[in-house]
VEXGU-82278 format. One line per field, with one value per atom (N, C-alpha, C): residue in three letters; atom name; z, y, x negated. Coordinates in pm, whole numbers, padded with zeros to 5 digits. Example, Ala and Ser with C-alpha at 12.3 -4.5 7.8 and 13.67 -1.06 7.14 Angstrom:
// residues 2
r (ALA; ALA; ALA; SER; SER; SER)
a (N; CA; C; N; CA; C)
z (00780; 00780; 00780; 00708; 00714; 00787)
y (-00569; -00450; -00330; -00225; -00106; 00003)
x (-01319; -01230; -01320; -01285; -01367; -01290)
END
This chain:
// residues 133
r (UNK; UNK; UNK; UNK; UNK; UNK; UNK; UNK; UNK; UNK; UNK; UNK; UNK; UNK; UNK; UNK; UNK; UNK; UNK; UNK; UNK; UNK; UNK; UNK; UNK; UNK; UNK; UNK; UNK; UNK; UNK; UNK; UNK; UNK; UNK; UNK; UNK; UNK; UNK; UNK; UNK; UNK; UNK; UNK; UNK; UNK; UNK; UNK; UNK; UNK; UNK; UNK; UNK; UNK; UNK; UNK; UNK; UNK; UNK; UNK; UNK; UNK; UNK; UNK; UNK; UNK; UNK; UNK; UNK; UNK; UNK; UNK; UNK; UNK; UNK; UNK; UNK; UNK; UNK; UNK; UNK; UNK; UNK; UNK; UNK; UNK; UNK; UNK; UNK; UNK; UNK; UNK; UNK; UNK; UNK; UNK; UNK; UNK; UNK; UNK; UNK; UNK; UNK; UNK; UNK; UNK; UNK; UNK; UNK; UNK; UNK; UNK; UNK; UNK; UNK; UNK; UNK; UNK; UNK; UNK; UNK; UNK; UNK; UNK; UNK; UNK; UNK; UNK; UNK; UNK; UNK; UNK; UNK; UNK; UNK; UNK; UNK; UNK; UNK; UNK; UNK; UNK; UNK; UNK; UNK; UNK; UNK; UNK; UNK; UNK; UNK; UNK; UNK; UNK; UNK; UNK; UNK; UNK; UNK; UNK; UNK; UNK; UNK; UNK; UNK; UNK; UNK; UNK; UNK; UNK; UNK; UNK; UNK; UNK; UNK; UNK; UNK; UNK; UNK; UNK; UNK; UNK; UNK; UNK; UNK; UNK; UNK; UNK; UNK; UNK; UNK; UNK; UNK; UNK; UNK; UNK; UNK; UNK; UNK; UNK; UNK; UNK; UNK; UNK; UNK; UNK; UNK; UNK; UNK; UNK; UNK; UNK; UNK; UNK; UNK; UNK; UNK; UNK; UNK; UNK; UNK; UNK; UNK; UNK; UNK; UNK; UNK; UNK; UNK; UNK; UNK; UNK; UNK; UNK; UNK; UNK; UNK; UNK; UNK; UNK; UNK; UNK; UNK; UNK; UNK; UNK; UNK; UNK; UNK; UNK; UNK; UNK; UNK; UNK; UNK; UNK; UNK; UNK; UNK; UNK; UNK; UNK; UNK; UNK; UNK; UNK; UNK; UNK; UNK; UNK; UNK; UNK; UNK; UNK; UNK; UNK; UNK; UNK; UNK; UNK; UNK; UNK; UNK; UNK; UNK; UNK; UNK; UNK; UNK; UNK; UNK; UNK; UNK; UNK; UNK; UNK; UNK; UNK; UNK; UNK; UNK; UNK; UNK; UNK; UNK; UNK; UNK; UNK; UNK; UNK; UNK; UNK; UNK; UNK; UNK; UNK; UNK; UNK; UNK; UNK; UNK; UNK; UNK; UNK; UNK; UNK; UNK; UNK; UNK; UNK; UNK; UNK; UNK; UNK; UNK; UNK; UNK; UNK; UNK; UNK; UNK; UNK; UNK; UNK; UNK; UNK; UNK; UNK; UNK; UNK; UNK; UNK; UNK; UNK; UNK; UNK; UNK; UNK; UNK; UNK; UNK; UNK; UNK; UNK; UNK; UNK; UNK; UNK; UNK; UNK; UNK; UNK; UNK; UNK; UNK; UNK; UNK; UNK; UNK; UNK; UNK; UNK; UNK; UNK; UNK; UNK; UNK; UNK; UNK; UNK; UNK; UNK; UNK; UNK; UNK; UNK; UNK; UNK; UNK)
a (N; CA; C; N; CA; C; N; CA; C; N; CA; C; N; CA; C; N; CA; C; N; CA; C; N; CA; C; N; CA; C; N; CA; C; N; CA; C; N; CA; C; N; CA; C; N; CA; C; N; CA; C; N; CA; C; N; CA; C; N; CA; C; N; CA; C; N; CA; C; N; CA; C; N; CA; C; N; CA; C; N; CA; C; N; CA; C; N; CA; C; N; CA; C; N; CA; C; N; CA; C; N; CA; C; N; CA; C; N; CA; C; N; CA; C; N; CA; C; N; CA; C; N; CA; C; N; CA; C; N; CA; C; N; CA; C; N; CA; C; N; CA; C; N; CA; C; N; CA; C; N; CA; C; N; CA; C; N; CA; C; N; CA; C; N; CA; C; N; CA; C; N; CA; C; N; CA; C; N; CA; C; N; CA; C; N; CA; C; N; CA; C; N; CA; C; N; CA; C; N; CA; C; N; CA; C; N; CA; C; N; CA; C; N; CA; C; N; CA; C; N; CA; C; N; CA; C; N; CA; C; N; CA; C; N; CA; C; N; CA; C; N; CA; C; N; CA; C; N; CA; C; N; CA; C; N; CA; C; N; CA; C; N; CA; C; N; CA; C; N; CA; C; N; CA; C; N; CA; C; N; CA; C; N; CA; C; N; CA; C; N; CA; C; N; CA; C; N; CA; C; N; CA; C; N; CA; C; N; CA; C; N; CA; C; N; CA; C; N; CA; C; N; CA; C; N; CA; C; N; CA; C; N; CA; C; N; CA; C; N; CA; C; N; CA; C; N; CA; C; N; CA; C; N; CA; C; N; CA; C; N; CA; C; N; CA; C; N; CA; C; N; CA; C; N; CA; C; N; CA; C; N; CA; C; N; CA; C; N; CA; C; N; CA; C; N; CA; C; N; CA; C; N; CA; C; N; CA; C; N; CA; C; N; CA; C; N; CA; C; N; CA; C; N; CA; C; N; CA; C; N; CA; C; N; CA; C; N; CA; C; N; CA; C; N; CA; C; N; CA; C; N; CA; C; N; CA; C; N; CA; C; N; CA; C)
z (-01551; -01416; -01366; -01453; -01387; -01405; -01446; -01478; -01321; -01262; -01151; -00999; -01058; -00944; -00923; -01026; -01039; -00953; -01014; -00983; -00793; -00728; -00606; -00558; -00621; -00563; -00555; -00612; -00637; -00500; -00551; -00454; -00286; -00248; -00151; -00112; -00195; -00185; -00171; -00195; -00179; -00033; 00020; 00164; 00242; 00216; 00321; 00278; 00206; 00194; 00316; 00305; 00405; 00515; 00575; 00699; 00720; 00633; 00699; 00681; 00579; 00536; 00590; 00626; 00631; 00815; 00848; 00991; 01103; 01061; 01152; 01235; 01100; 01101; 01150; 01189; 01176; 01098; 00994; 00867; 00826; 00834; 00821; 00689; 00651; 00592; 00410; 00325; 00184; 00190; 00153; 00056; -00067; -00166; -00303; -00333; -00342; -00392; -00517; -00528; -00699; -00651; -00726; -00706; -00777; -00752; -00818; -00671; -00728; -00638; -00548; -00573; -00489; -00421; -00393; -00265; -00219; -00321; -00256; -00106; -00109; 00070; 00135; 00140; 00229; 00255; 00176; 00226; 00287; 00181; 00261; 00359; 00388; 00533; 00660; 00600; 00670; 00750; 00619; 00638; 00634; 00579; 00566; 00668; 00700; 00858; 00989; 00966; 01100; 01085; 00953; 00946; 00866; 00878; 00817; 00878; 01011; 01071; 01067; 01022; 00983; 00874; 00739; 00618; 00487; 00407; 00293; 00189; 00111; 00000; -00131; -00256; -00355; -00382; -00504; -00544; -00672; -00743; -00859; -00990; -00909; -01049; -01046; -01002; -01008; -01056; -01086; -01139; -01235; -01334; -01422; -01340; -01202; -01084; -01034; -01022; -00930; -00969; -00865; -00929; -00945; -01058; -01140; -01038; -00939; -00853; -00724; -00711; -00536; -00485; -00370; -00284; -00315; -00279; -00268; -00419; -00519; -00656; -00701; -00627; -00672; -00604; -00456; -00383; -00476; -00521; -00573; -00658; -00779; -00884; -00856; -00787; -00737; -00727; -00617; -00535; -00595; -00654; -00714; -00770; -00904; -00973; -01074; -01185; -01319; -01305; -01159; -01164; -00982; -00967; -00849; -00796; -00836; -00749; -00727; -00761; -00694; -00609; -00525; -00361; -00361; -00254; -00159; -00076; 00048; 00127; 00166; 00184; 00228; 00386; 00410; 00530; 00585; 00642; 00621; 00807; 00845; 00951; 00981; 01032; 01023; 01024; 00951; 00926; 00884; 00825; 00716; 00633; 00586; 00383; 00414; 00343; 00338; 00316; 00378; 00413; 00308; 00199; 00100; 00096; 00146; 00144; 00034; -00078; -00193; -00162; -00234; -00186; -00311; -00438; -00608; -00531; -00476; -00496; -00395; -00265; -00167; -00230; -00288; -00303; -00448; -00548; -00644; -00604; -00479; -00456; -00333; -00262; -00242; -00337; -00442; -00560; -00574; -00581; -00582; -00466; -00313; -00247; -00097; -00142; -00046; 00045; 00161; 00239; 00287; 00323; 00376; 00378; 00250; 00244; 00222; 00192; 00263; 00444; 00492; 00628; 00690; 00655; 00704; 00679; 00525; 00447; 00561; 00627; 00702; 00844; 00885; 01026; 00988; 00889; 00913; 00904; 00828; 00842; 00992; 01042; 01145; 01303; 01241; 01329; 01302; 01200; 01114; 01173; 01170; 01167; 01350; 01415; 01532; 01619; 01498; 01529; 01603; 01652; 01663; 01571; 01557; 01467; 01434)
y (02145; 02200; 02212; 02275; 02308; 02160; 02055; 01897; 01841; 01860; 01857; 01885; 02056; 02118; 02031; 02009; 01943; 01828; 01695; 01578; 01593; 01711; 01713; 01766; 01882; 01884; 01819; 01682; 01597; 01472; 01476; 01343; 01437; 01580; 01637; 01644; 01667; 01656; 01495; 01374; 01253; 01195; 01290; 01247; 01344; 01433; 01480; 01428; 01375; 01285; 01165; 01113; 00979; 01020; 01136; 01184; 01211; 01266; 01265; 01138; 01088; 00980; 00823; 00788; 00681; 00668; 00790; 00789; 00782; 00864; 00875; 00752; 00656; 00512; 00363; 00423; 00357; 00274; 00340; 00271; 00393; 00317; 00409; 00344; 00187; 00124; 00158; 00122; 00083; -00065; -00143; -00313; -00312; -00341; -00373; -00494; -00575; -00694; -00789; -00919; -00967; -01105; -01199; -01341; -01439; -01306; -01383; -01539; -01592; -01721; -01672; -01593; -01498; -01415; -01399; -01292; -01320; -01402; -01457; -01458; -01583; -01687; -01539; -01492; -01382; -01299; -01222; -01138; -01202; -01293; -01337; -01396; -01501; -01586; -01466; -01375; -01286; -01161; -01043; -00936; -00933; -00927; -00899; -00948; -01058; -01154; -01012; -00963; -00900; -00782; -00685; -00557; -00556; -00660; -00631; -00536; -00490; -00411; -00284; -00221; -00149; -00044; -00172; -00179; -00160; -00096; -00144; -00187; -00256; -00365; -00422; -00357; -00397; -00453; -00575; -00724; -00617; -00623; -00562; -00677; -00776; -00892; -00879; -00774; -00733; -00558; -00556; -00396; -00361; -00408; -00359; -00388; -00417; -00397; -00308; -00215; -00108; -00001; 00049; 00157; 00272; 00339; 00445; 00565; 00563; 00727; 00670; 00547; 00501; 00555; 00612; 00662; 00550; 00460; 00375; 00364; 00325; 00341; 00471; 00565; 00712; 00728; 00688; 00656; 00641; 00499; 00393; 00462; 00487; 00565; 00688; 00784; 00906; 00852; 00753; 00695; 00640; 00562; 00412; 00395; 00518; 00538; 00400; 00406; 00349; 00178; 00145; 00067; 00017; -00086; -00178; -00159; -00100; -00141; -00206; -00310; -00440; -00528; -00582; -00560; -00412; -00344; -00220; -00220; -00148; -00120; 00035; 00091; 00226; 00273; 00368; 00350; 00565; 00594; 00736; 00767; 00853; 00945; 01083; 01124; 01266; 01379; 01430; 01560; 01475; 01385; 01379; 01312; 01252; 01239; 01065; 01019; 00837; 00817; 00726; 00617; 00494; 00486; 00384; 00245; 00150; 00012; -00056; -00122; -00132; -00280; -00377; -00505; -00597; -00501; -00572; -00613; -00569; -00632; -00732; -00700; -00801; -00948; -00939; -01041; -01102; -01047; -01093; -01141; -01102; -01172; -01278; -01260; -01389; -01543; -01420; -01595; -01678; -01555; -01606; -01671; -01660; -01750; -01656; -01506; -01375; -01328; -01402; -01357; -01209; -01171; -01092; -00917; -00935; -00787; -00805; -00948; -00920; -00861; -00946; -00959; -00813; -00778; -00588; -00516; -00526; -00462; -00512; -00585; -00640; -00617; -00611; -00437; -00367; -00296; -00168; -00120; -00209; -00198; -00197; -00314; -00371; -00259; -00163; -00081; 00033; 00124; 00191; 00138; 00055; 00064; 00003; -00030; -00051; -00161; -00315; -00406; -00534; -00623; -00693; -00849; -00857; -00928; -01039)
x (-00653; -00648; -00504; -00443; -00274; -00209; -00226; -00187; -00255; -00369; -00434; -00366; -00314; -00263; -00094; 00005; 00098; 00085; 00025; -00018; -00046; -00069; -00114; 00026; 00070; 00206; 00315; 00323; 00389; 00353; 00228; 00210; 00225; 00187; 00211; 00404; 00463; 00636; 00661; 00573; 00615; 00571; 00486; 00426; 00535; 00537; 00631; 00785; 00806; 00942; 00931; 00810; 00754; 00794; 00721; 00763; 00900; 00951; 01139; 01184; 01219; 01246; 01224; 01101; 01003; 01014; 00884; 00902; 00971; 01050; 01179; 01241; 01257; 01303; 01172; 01083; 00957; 00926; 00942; 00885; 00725; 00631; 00515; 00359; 00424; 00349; 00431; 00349; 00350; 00291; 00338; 00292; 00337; 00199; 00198; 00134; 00212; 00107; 00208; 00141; 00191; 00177; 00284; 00248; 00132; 00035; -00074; -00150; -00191; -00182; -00321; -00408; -00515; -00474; -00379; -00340; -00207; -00114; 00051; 00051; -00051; -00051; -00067; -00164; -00234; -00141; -00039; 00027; 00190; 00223; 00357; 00301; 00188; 00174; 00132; 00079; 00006; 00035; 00012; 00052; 00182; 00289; 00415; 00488; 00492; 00486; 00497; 00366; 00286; 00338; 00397; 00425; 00574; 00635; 00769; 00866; 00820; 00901; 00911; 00784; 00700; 00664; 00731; 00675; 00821; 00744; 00840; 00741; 00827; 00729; 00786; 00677; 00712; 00582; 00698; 00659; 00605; 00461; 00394; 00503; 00480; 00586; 00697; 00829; 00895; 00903; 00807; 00855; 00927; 00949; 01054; 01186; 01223; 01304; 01339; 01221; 01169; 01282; 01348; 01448; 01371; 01364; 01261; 01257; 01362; 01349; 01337; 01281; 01299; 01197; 01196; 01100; 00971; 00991; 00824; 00800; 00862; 00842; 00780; 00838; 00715; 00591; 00621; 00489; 00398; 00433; 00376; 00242; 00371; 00316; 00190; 00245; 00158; 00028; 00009; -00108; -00192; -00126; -00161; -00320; -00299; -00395; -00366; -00486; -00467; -00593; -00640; -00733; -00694; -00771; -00759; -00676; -00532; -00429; -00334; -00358; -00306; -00387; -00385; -00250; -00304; -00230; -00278; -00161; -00239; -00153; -00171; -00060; -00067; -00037; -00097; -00036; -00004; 00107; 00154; 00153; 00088; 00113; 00144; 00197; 00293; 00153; 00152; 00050; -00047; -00081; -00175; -00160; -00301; -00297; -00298; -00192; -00173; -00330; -00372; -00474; -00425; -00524; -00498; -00584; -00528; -00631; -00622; -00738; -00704; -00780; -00721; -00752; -00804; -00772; -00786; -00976; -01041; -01202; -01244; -01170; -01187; -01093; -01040; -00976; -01098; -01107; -01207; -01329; -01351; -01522; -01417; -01310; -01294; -01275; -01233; -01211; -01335; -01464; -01582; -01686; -01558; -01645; -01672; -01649; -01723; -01606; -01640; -01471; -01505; -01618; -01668; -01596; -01618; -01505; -01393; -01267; -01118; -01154; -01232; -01209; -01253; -01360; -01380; -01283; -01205; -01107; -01000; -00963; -00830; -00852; -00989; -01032; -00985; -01077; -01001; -00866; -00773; -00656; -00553; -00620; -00581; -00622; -00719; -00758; -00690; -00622; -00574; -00417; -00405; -00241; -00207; -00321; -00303; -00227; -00263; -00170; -00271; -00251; -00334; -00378; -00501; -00602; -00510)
END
């Protein structure tokens, strides 16, 4: 329980870092993704393209890179969790809780053929972060 309560006060001191830090500068996005050849094209042709202005972004195949106290490196960490997170995108607005888009399954049933949930998964983003299609 008190490992619980920690873990929340942590990731709560890393969101309001976003807001001073992040916002200010209009920077309001997280990008996590990997040069895996299932999601490369998609985010460099794509997303990163459309929200680089936006956005800050770490390469998952660069992490032993990652400077161990960088703001998005703790993000990272806090959020992340221990399963489907690779790609994700985060996304931070002033008085509330980051909005986490996790892309590890839309992308696996695209390998298998199922565009269906990248493309809902990339609404709601696209509705969420208020950019156009």
């Amino acid at each position: 329980m008190l490992w619980l309560l920690a873990h929340w006060l942590v990731q709560a001191l890393l969101v309001l870092a976003t807001w001073v830090c992040w916002l200010p500068r209009g920077k309001d996005t997280l990008i996590v993704y990997s040069r895996s050849p299932h999601c490369l094209d998609y985010f460099e042709a794509r997303l990163i393209p459309q929200l680089s202005q936006r956005a800050t972004t770490l390469n998952w195949s660069d992490r032993a890179k990652w400077p161990a106290f960088g703001l998005s490196s703790l993000i990272f960490r806090a959020f992340a969790g221990s399963t489907s997170f690779n790609p994700m995108v985060m996304h931070f607005k002033l008085l509330r809780w980051p909005k986490v888009f996790r892309f590890f399954e839309a992308f696996r049933n695209r390998k298998h053929g199922q565009e269906q949930p990248l493309q809902e998964l990339e609404k709601e983003l696209v509705r969420r972060l208020g950019v156009p299609a």
